[in-house]
N, C-alpha and C positions, 0 to 999 in steps of 0.2 A: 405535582403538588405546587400550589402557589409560593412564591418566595416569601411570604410571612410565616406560613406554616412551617417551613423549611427552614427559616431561621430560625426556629425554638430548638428546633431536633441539632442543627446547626451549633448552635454555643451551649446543649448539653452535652452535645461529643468532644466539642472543644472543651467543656469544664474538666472534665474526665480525661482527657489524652492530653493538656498541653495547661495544666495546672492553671486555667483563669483566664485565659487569652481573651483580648474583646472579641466581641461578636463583631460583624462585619457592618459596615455601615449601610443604611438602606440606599438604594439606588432607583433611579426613573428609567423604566422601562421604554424604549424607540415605540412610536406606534403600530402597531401590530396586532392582526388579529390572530387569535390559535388558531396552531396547525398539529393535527391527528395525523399517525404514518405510523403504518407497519415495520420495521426492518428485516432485514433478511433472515432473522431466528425467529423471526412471526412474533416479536414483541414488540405492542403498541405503545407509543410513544406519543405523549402531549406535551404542547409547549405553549403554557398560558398568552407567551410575549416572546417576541424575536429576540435571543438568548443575547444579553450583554458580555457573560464571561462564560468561554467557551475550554473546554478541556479535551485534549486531542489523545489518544493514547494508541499510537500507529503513524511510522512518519507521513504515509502516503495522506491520510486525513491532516495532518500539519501545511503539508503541502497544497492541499485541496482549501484549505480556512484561507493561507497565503493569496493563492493564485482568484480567489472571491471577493479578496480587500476587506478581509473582516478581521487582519493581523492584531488589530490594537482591542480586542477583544481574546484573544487567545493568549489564557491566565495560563495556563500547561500544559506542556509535552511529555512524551512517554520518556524519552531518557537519548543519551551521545548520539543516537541514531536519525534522531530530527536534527538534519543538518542542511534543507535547504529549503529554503533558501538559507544562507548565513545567517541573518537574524531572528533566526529559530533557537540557535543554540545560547542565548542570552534568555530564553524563556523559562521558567523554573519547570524541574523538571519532577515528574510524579511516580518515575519506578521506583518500582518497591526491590528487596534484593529476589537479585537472580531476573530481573527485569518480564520477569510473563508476568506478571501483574502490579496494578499500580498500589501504592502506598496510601490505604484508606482514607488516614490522618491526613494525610497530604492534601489528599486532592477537596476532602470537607472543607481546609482552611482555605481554598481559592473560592468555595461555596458558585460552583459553576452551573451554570442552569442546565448544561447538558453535555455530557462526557460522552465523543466519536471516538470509536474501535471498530477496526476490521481483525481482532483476536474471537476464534470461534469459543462459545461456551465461558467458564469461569465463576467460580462461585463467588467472585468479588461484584460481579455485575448486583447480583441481589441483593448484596449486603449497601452497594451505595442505591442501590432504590429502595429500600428500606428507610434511607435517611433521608430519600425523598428527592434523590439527583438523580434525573433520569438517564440512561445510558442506551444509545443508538448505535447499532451495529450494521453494516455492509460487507457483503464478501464476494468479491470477484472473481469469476472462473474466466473472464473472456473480454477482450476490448470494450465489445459491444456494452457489456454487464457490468464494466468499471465506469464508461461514458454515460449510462444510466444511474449507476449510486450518486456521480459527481452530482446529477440535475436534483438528484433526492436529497441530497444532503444542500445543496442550493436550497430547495423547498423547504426542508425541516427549519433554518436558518433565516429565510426570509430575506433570499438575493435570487429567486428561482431565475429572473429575465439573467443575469450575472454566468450563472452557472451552466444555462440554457446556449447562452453568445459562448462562453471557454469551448462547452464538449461540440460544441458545429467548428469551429475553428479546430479543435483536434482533429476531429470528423472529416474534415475538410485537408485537411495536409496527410493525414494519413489514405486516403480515398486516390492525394498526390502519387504518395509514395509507391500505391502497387498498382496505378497508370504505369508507373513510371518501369513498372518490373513484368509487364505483359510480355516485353519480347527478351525476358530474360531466360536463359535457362535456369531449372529448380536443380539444389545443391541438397543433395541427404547432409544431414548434421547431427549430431551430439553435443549438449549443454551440460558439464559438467561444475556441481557446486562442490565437489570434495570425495572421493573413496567413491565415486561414481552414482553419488545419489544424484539426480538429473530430473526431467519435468516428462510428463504425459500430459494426453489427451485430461479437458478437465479441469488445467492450470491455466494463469493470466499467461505465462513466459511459453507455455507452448501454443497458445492462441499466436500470440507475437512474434511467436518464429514461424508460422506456416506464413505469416500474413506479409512478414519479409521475405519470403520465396524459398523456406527452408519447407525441407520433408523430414522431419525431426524422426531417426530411426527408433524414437520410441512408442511409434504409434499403436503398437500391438499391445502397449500397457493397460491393466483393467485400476492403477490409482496415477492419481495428479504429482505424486512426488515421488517416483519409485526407485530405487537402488538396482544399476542395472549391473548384471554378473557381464565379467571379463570376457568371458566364453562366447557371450552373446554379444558383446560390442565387437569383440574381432570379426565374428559372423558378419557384423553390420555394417563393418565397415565405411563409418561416415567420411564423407568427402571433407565436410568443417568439424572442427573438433574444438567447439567454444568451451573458454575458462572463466571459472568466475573469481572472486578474491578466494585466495587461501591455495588455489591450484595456482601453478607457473608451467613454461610449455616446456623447461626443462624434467620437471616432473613426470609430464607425460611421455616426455621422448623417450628419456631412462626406464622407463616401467617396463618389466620384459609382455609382451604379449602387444602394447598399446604400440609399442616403438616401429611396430610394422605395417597400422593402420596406413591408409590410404592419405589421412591429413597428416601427418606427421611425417611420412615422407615428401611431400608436398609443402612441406613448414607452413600449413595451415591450421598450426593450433593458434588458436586468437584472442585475448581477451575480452571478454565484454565488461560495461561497467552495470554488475546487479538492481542496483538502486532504480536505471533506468525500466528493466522487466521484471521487478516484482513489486515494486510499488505502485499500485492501480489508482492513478494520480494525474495532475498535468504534464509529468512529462515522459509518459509512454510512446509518444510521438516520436521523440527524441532515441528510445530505446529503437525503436521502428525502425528508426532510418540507422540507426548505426550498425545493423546485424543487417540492413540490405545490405549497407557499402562493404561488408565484410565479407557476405558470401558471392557480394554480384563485382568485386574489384571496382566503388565507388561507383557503379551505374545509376546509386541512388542517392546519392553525396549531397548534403546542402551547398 
């Protein structure tokens, strides 16, 4: 919907939720022609004019607005979790309680021409396109699939040449990274995010561990985020035994059954930092190389 139509619906939600507030002041659109794009829930999405105030509700889209130089246009974040770059967290922020969905009110007062989320589903999606703010979604199962949202969401935006130069530069160092791991040997692993809910086949973070030289023993998985029984990781017995926040390697040592694994006699339980492999973002790259150097002893070390 055009932003004049949108302002009417715009300061009748504001009349009613925030007792009179002014309506927003009108603004000059950059020149731009519209741009039509499917998203990955098969909802089309128009953008009259290259979006001036941008609303992000997923850090790794925060991160993707950043790393495109289009910061001074991103009016909100989804909530403490957009924390990079550092000057994300000074941006207002649009969770609602309990953070899986944004704050209606909220985010009509930034009046954004288009709200990014990589959250599947949502009956909030409808309710702010109803009021005529369009909401684009991306959801990445795989490097490849994140490196392609980044150019679509460059596209959507209207920086496509921007976003095109970021994901060949990703492209391009990670391409680095497993030259660099041909003559490495592969290390079975285990990625553990808590009480042994871990990644399959499917997910961005197990794309990311084969591609760092790991053989993630949860390949036999038929979902992307599975809880793997005790029974069957001792079976498994991975050679790395990665932690994410919330787990510690004392944790794992102490657990009767884990404390006999192959990595924990080995004192190869390792932490990784999550942000890097589950944000389908600019700095996947980064994730890349630090689960090389951890399974290959820096063979793959900046």
């Amino acid at each position: 919907m055009a932003r004049a139509r949108r302002a009417a619906v715009v300061a009748a939600v504001l009349l009613a939720a925030c007792q009179g507030q002014q309506e927003p002041a009108a603004r000059t659109s950059p020149e731009s022609s519209a741009v039509t794009i499917t998203d990955d829930e098969g909802v089309e999405v128009t953008l009259d004019a290259a979006a001036e105030r941008i609303v992000t509700f997923a850090p790794s889209h925060t991160e993707i607005v950043f790393a495109l130089g289009l910061e001074d246009r991103l009016v909100g974040v989804s909530g403490r979790f957009d924390d990079f770059p550092p000057e994300a967290r000074e941006i207002e922020r649009v969770g609602g309680a309990g953070g899986v969905e944004p704050n209606i009110e909220t985010v009509v007062s930034l009046d954004p021409d288009v709200v990014l989320t990589a959250f599947i589903g949502g009956d909030w999606k409808e309710r702010l396109r109803e009021l005529g703010i369009p909401v684009f979604t991306t959801l990445a199962s795989s490097f490849e699939d994140a490196l392609a949202d980044i150019e679509t969401i460059g596209r959507l935006l209207g920086v496509e040449g921007e976003a095109v130069s970021l994901t060949a530069a990703m492209a391009e160092e990670a391409g680095t990274i497993e030259e660099e791991l041909v003559a490495a040997s592969r290390a079975s692993c285990f990625l553990d995010y808590g009480d042994l809910f871990t990644v399959g086949p499917g997910s961005l973070e197990y794309d990311l561990l084969e591609r760092a030289g790991c053989d993630p023993v949860t390949a036999s998985s038929d979902e992307p985020y599975p809880q793997w029984s005790l029974e069957q990781l001792v079976q498994d017995d991975p050679d790395v035994y990665l932690i994410s926040e919330g787990v510690t390697a004392e944790q794992v040592s102490g657990q009767p059954g884990l404390r006999d694994l192959t990595a924990v006699r080995a004192g190869r339980v390792v932490p990784v930092n999550p942000d890097l492999l589950t944000r389908p973002g600019p700095r996947m790259v980064e994730g890349l190389r630090e689960v090389a150097a951890v399974l290959h002893g820096g063979s793959a070390a900046a």
